[in-house]
N, C-alpha and C positions, 0 to 999 in steps of 0.2 A: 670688585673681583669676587666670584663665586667662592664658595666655601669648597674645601677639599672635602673631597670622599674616603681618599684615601688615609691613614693613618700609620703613626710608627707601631711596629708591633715590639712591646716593650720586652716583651720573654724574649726577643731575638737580640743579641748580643751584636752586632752587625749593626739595627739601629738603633741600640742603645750610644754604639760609639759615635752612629753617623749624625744622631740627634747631636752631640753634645759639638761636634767639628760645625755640626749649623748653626748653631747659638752663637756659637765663636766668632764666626763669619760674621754674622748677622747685626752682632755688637759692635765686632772692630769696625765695620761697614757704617754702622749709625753714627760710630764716634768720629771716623773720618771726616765723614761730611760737616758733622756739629763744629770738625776743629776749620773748616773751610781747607782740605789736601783734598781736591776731587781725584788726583793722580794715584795716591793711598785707597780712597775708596773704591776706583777701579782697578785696583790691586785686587781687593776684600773681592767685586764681582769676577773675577777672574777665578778665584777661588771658587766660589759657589758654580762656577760652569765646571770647573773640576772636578769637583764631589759631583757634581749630575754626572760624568762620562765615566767613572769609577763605578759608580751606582750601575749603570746599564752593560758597559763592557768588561768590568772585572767583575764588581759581585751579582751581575746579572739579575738584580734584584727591580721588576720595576715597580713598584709601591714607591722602593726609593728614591728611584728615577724621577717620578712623579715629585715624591716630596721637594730634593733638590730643583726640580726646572721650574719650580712653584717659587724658592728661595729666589733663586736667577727672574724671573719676570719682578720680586719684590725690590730685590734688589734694584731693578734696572729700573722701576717704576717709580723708587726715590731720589733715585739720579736725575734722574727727567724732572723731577718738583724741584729740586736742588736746583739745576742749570737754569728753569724759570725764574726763580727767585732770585739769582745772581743775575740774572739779565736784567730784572725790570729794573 
């Protein structure tokens, strides 16, 4: 995956919160899979498609946008190593 361009900008208070709601995700998401609940971890991504449509329709922020759709493909990217790893 390429490196983002984009960044949080941390003076703004917006993603200051939005950073810490992605961590959040992004943990509960790791832990899910680690505990084998793929139904829990597609909980966690269901969340991060969230915060991306929050990010572009209410705070119309796209940097954000960007950040979260970035979380949602990471997200969706360990799921897919997960589900191979349970197959083989």
């Amino acid at each position: 995956m390429a490196n983002s361009t984009v960044q949080f900008d941390l003076t703004n208070p917006q993603h200051v919160a939005m950073r810490k709601l992605m961590a959040n995700v992004y943990a509960r998401h790791v832990e899910a899979n680690a505990q084998g609940l793929p139904l829990m971890a597609l909980r966690y991504l269901g969340m991060a498609q969230g915060l991306e449509k929050v990010a572009l329709y209410v705070l119309a922020d796209h940097t954000l946008h960007q950040l979260c759709f970035e979380l949602t493909c990471s997200l969706q990217g360990m799921d897919s190593i997960v589900r191979k790893e349970v197959a083989a």
